[in-house]
N, C-alpha and C positions, 0 to 999 in steps of 0.2 A: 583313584590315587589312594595307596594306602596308608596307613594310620600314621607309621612312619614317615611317611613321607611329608603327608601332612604338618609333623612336627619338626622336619627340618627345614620347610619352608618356613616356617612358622621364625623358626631359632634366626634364619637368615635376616628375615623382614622384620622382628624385634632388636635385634644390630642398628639398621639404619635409622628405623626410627629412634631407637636411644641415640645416639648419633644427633638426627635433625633437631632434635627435642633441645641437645646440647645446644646447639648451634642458635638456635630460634629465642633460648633461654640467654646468650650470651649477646646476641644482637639488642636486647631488651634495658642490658645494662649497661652499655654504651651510653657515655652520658657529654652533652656539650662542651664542658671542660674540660672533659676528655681530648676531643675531638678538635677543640682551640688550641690546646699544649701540642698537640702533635702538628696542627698546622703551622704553627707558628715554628718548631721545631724542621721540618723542612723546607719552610724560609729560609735560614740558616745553612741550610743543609744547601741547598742552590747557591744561595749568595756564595759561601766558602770553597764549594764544590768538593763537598766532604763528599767521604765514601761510607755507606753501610758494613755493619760488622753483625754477624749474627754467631750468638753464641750458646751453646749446650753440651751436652754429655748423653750421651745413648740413643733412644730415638729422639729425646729433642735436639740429638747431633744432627740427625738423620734429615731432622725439621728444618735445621738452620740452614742447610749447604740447599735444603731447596729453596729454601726462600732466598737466600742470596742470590742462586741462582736467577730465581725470577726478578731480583730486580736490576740486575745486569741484564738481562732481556727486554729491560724497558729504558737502556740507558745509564744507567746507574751505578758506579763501581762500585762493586760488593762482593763480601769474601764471607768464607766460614772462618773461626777463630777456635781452636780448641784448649780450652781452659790451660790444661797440662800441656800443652805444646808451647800457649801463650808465657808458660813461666821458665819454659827452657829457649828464647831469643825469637818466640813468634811475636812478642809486644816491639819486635819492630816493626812492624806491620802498621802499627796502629797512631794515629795521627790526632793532636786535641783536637782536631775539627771534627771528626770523623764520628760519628751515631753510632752506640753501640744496642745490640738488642737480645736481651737475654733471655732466653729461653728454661723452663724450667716448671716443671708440676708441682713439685712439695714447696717449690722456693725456697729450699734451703740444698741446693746441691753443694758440695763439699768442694768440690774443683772450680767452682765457679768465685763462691765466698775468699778462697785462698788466693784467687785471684785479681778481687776487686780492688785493694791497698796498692796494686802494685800498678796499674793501668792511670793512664796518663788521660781520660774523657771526662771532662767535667760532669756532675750529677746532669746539668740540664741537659745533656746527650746522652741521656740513658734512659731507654724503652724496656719494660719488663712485660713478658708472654707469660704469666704465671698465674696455678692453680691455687694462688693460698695470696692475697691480697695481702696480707697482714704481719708475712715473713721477713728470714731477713733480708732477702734479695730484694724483697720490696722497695724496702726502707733504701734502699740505697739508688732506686730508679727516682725520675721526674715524672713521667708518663706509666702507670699499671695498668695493664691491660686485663680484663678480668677472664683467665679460662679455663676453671673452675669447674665440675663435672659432676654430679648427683653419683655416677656411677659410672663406671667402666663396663661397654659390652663385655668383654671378657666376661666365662662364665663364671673364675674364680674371684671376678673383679681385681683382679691384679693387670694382668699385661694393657698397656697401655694404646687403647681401642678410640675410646671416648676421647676419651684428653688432647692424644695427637692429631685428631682430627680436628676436632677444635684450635689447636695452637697453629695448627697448618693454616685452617680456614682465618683465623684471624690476622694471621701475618700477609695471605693474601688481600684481606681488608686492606691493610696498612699499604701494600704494594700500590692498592687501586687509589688508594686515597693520594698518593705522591704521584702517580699517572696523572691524576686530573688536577692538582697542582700547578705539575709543570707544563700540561695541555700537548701533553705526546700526542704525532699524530701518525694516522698508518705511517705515513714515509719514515719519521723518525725511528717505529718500530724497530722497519723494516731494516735500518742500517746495522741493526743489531742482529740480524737473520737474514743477511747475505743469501745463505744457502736452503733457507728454506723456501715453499713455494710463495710465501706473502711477500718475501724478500724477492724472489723473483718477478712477482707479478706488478711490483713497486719501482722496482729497479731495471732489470734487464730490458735491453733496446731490441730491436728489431737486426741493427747492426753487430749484437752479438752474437747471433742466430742464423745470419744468412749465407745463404752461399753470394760467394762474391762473384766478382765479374769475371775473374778469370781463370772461375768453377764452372759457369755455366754457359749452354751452347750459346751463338750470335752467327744472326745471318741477317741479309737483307731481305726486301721486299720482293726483291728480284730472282731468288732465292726459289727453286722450286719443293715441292714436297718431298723427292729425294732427296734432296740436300739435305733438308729438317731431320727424313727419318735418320740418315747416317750421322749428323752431328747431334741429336738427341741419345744415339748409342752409345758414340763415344763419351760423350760431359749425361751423363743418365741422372738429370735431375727434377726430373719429373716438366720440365716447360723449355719452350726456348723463345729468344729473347730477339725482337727483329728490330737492327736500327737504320737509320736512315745515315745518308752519305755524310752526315755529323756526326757521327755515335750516337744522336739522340734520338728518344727511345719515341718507336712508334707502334709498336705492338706485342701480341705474346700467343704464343704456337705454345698449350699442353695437350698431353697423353689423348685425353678425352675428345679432342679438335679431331686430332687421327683416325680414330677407330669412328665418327659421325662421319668422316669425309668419307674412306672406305665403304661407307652404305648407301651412298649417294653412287651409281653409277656413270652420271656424269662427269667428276672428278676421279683424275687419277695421276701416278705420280709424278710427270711432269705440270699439272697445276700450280700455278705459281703463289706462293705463298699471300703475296698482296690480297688474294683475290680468301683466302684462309684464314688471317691472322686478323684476332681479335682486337680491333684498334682502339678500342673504349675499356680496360678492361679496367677492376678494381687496384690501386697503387697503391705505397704506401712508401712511409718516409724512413730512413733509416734512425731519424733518433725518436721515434714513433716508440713507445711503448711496445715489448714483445705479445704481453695481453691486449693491444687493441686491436693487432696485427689477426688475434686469434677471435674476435672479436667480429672482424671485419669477416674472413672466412667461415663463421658460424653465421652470421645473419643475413641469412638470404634462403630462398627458397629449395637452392639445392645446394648443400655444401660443398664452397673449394678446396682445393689442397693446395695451391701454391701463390702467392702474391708478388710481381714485380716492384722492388725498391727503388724508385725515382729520389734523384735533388730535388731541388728547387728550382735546376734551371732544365730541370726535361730531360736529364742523365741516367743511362742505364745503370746502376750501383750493384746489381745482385737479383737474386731469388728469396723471399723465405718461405718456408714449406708447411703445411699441416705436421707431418711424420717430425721434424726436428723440435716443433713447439712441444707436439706432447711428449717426444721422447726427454725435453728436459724436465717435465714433469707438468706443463700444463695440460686441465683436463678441459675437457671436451665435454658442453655441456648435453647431459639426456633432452630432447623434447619428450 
């Protein structure tokens, strides 16, 4: 490696560590008082079912909309507020219940100060992210948060490296602190991420994934292996579904059953399905979890693809398949 190179690895990994150093140096000054005001603070924040406000100017604008962000991912209405927007009819937004949290390095932002006379949150709903403990934005919060920085990576120590990472990481403190609060749990999460895979794998049934009954093939026992191969052609869902002279479900004819009979020279395609069809095979229940579903066909010694969905009282309901689980995004785990 050469000299150079040397030195720019060098430049990268004295970032992070300035960074961790911040972060390690700010966790240190975190103090119980601290940490009582603020709990005691979303007590309040529950009981009224206030909303979070986060508030800044430039990158701590940048700061705020993600931390809002994040805690409307855990539940929690929460918006960004910008100073100058707030003085042109965004303070109707804002509710005396409502937590407000201010964002700011020097603690004396200018849009922010011109702003605080006119807001309707009492002092003891007011959290300050600020690098100057002792400003005036201080003075106007209940709770200061200390994030404060030796130094800015940057190499001019100006652009805002150190600081915003820190004000990020502490406001995610704050998110985590109100998670364990109110004792979120996956499911709760999850209502918040619908569409992402945790929300899925929380949420989604087996019944929103299946092919239904009158997707896929049905024949009886009596049924021979021609009849399978042409109605498996036709409804092509990878299995087919054999019930008895009630609709109720007595077995299941897939892919893989065909191409082992074929190699058997004793069977051929007038063999009667009875004599074919898997009559113990693995089920599952349509309001089954779609992850148990996938769950069920990972554990076993040779992976399945397709699961017959029974009721409760022995009903044929449907299919669900390997191919639709992972195409909505569940993975398939490596052994």
């Amino acid at each position: 490696m050469s000299v150079m190179a040397n030195d720019l690895l060098s430049l990268m990994q004295n970032v992070l560590q300035l960074e961790a150093l911040a972060l390690s140096k700010a966790s240190a000054r975190l103090g119980q008082k601290q940490i009582a005001a603020l709990s005691t603070m979303i007590d309040g924040l529950i009981q009224q079912d206030s909303h979070v406000i986060f508030c800044g100017v430039g990158k701590s604008g940048h700061i705020a909309i993600k931390l809002a962000a994040t805690f409307c991912s855990l539940a929690r209405p929460a918006f960004f507020l910008h100073p100058t927007e707030a003085l042109h009819g965004d303070l109707g937004r804002v509710r005396p219940q409502d937590i407000l949290v201010l964002i700011s390095k020097s603690g004396t932002t200018e849009e922010i100060l011109k702003l605080l006379p006119f807001i309707n949150v009492p002092v003891e709903h007011v959290i300050g992210l600020l690098g100057d403990v002792n400003s005036p934005i201080a003075k106007k919060c209940h709770v200061v948060l200390d994030c404060s920085v030796d130094k800015e990576a940057c190499l001019n120590n100006q652009a805002p490296t150190t600081s915003s990472t820190l004000a990020m990481a502490m406001g995610d403190a704050l998110a985590v602190l109100y998670e364990h609060k109110v004792g979120l749990s996956r499911e709760g999460f999850a209502l918040s991420h619908p569409g992402g895979i945790l929300g899925k794998m929380l949420r989604m049934k087996v019944r929103d994934l299946m092919k239904t009954l009158e997707e896929c093939p049905v024949l009886t026992s009596g049924h021979c292996l021609k009849d399978a191969i042409l109605a498996m052609t036709e409804k092509n869902v990878g299995g087919l579904a054999i019930l008895d002279e009630k609709s109720k479900f007595e077995g299941i004819l897939v892919e893989g059953d065909i191409r082992r009979t074929f190699a058997k020279s004793e069977f051929g395609l007038d063999t009667k399905l009875s004599v074919l069809m898997n009559r113990k095979p693995i089920m599952v229940e349509p309001d089954a979890l779609a992850s148990f579903a996938l769950e069920l066909m990972e554990k076993r010694s040779g992976q399945i693809s397709v699961l017959p969905v029974i009721d409760q009282n022995g009903y044929f309901l449907g299919l669900v398949r390997l191919h639709d689980l992972v195409k909505e995004g569940f993975q398939i785990r490596q052994n």
